[in-house]
C-alpha positions, -999 to +999 in steps of 0.1 A: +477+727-646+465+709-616+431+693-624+405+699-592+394+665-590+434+657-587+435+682-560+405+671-539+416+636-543+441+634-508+425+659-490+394+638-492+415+608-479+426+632-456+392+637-446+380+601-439+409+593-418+404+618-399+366+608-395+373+577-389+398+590-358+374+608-343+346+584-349+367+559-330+373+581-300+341+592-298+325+556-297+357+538-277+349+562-246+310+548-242+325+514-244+353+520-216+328+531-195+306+502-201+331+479-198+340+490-157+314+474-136+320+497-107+315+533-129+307+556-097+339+542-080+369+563-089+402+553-098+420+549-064+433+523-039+399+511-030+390+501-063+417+487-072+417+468-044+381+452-055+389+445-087+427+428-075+402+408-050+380+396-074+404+387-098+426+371-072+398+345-062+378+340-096+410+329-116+408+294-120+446+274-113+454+306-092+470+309-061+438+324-045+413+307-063+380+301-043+355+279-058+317+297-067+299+276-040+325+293-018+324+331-024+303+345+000+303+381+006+279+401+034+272+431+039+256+454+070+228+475+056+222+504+077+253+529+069+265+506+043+241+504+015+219+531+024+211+558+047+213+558+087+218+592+094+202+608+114+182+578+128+183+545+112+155+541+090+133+509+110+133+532+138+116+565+117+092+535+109+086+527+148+076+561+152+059+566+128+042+532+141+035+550+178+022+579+165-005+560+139-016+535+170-014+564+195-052+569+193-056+533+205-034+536+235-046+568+257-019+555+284+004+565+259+003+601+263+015+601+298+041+569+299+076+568+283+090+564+260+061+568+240+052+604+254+084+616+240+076+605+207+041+616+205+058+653+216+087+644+196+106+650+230+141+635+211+164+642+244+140+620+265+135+600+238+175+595+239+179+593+274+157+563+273+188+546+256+184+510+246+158+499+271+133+526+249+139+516+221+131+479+226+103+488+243+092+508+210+098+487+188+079+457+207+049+480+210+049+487+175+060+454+162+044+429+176+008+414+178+004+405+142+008+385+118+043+382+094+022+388+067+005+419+082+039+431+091+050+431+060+025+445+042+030+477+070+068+478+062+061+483+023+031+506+028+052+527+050+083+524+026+059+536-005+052+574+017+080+579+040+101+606+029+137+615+047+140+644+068+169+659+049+165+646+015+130+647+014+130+611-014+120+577-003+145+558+016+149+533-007+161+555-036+188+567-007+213+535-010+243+538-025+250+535-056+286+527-057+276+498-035+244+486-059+276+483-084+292+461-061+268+441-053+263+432-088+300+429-096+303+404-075+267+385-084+284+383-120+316+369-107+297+344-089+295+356-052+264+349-033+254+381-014+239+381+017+228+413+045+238+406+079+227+438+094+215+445+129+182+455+117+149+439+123+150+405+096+115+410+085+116+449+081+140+445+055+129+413+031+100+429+021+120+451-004+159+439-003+154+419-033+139+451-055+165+469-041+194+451-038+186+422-055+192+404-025+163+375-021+147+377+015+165+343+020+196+357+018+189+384+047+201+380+079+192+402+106+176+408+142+143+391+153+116+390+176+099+355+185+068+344+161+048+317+169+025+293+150-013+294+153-048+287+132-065+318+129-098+310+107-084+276+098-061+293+083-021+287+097-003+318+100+031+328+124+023+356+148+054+380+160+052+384+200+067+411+221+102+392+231+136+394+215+143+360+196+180+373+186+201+402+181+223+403+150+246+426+158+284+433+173+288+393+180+260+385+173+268+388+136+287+358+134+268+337+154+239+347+122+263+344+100+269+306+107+233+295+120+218+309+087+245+308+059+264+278+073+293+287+060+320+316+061+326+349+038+353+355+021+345+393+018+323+414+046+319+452+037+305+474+068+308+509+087+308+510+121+322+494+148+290+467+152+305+452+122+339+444+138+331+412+146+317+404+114+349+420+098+376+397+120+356+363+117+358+371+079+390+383+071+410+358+098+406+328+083+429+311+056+433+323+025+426+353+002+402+376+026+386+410+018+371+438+045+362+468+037+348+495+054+328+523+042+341+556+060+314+589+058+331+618+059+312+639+027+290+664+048+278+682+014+264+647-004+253+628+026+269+629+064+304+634+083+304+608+111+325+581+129+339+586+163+316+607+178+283+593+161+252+586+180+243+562+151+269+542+132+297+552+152+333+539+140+361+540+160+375+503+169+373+494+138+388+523+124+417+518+149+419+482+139+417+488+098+451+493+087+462+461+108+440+439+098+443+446+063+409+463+058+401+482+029+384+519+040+366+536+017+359+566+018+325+583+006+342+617-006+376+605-019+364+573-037+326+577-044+318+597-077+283+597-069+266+587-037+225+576-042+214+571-077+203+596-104+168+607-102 
């Protein structure tokens, strides 16, 4: 006769192995997840080529090896790590500008550009090209102080809202690319933002956002001059165009404010092919990537045809060079972060 203690005996040993299976499953796929720095990236060619990248130039005695004073990696901003559809973001915030000092300029409401934005007139507002917009955008940021400026650019950031999305723009950056960012911070890259945007509109928040410290931003500026207002020195931005950081002008800002040259530049359009070549041309292990929107339903479809971040050349000019495209729909498991 088979006692019951005799009987429970193995399938009780039974049982705990078979906890202790499932227990170990359960907890080893938290810790797989936690252990890929670049979670919202899915498996595929432009992840792997990342991590072969970073791998490549952080093994010490390797072929590739780049020493940490060395590994700089930049990065445009508007289309790259947020939003830029379907204007870029600093000019919502020049209109918005015209429209809050409209009451101080009556002249306003018959001269263009500004009457097309006060009637929110967007075909004259288009067909006033480049030459409108500079003239915007000297209107509306010029005549004050840095300081003043800056505290309009967070003010402004704290209540807009996007059109579409209806969030504040800076909870629309990409989160795949916040990964990156901090992938390569913790393999000891320096990050900068060479973007063609305005330099002081975006270090007022880069560094909460991005963790990217305003000196570390590098972008387009208008001239500021120093003065004593109330015994009290202060720089004051005037209406002239001190630099344009865009198209070539990227690396010309690249080399008067970093000094020296990336080994990795991510962009999206075509006025970060320059930035791409001077990168990615010079000796040794290189690394371009560009980030490709075609996911209508997440965010936008754009790149040839784009009035705003168009991409063609570079496109063209990817597989050649060596260029990594990513694309937002194939590669990105998410786009903007989790509310």
């Amino acid at each position: 006769m088979i006692r019951l203690r005799d009987w429970l005996r193995p399938r009780r040993a039974a049982a705990l192995v078979l906890a202790a299976v499932i227990g170990a499953w359960l907890f080893a796929a938290p810790l797989a997840a936690a252990d890929d720095p670049l979670p919202s990236w899915k498996a595929g060619a432009a992840k792997t080529a990342i991590t072969d990248f970073v791998a490549a130039v952080t093994t010490s005695g390797g072929a590739d090896f780049v020493p940490a004073e060395e590994r700089i990696a930049v990065f445009d901003n508007d289309g790259t790590l947020w939003v830029e559809q379907p204007m870029y973001t600093q000019l919502a915030f020049a209109l918005d500008r015209v429209k809050a000092l409209a009451p101080q300029h009556p002249e306003w409401n018959t001269e263009q550009p500004f009457k097309a934005v006060l009637e929110n007139d967007h075909a004259a507002l288009a067909a006033g090209g480049i030459e409108a917009a500079v003239k915007i955008v000297m209107a509306t940021h010029a005549g004050m102080t840095t300081d003043a400026f800056a505290d309009l650019v967070r003010g402004w950031m704290e209540t807009a809202r996007h059109p579409r999305f209806g969030r504040p723009y800076t909870e629309l950056v990409y989160q795949p690319m916040l990964e990156l960012l901090a992938y390569l911070r913790a393999n000891g890259f320096k990050t900068f933002i060479v973007s063609g945007g305005g330099i002081e509109f975006m270090r007022p928040w880069t560094e909460d956002v991005y963790g990217v410290p305003p000196e570390q931003v590098v972008g387009s500026a208008i001239k500021t001059r120093f003065e004593m207002r109330d015994d009290a020195p202060v720089l004051v931005r005037l209406p002239e165009v001190f630099f344009v950081d865009d198209k070539a002008g990227k690396p010309v800002g690249i080399n008067t404010h970093i000094g020296r040259r990336p080994i990795a530049a991510f962009g999206n359009s075509d006025g970060d092919l320059q930035m791409l070549q001077w990168t990615t041309a010079a000796p040794g292990r290189r690394f371009g990537m560009i980030v490709r929107h075609d996911d209508a339903e997440r965010e936008y479809a754009y790149d040839r045809d784009s009035h705003v971040g168009r991409l063609d050349q570079a496109l063209d000019l990817a597989p050649k060079a060596g260029w990594t495209v990513a694309s937002m729909k194939a590669d990105w498991a998410v786009v903007f972060p989790q509310k």
